[in-house]
C-alpha positions in Angstrom: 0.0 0.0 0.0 2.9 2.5 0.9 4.2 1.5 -2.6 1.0 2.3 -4.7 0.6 5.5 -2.8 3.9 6.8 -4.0 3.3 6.1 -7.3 -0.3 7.9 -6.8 1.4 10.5 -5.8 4.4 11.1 -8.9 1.7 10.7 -11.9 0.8 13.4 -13.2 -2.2 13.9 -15.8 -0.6 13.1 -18.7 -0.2 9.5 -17.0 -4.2 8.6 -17.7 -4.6 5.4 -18.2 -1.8 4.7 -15.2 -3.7 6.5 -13.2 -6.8 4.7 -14.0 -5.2 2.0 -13.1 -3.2 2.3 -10.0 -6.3 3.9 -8.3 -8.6 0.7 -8.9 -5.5 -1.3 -7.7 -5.8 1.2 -4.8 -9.6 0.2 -4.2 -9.2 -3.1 -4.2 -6.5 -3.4 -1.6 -8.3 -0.9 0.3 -11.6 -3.2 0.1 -9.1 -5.8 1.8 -7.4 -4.6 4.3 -10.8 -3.3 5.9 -9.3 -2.8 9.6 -5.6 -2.5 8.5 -6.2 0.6 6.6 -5.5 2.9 9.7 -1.9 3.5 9.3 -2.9 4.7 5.3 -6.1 6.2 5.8 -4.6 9.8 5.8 -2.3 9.8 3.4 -5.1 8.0 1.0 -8.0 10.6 1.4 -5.9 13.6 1.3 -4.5 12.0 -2.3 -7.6 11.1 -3.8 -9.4 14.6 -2.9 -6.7 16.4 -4.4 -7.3 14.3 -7.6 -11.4 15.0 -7.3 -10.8 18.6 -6.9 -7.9 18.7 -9.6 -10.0 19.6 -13.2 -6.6 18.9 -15.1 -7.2 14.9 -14.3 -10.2 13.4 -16.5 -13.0 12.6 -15.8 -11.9 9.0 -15.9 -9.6 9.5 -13.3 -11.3 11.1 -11.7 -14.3 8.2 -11.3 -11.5 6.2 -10.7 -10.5 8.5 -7.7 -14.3 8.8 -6.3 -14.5 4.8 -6.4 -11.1 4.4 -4.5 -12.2 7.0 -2.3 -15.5 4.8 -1.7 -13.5 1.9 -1.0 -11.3 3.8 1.3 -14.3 5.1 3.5 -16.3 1.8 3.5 -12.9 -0.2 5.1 -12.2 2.5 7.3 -15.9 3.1 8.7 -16.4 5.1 11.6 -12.1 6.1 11.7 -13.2 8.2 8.6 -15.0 10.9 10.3 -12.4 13.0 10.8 -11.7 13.3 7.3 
């Protein structure tokens, strides 16, 4: 997970379709570690809001980044309302 959030984090919007990519990778494992995702859970939401709220990503990405997001929030549950 550390791993996938780095790469997140170095693509820029001309990296699409690795983008689309890496952020379902990131809902899946998200959807699996359901408790475990405490140690991530920051650095994950502040990432994927910053790719909602970026209009340079596409919309693609950007669904991509709202299902992660999703998937990040239903693992987490009730540690999420802080965010």
């Amino acid at each position: 997970m550390p791993c996938l959030l780095n790469v997140l984090k170095e693509l820029t919007p001309k990296n699409d379709l690795t983008l689309q990519k890496s952020l379902f990778a990131l809902a899946e494992f998200s959807t699996n570690l359901a408790e475990d995702i405490k140690p991530y859970l920051s650095d994950s939401v502040q990432l994927l809001l910053g790719i909602l709220t970026n209009h340079q990503f596409s919309k693609e990405v950007r669904f991509w980044a709202l299902n992660a997001l999703g998937a990040v929030e239903s693992s987490a549950e009730k540690k999420i309302i802080p965010y």
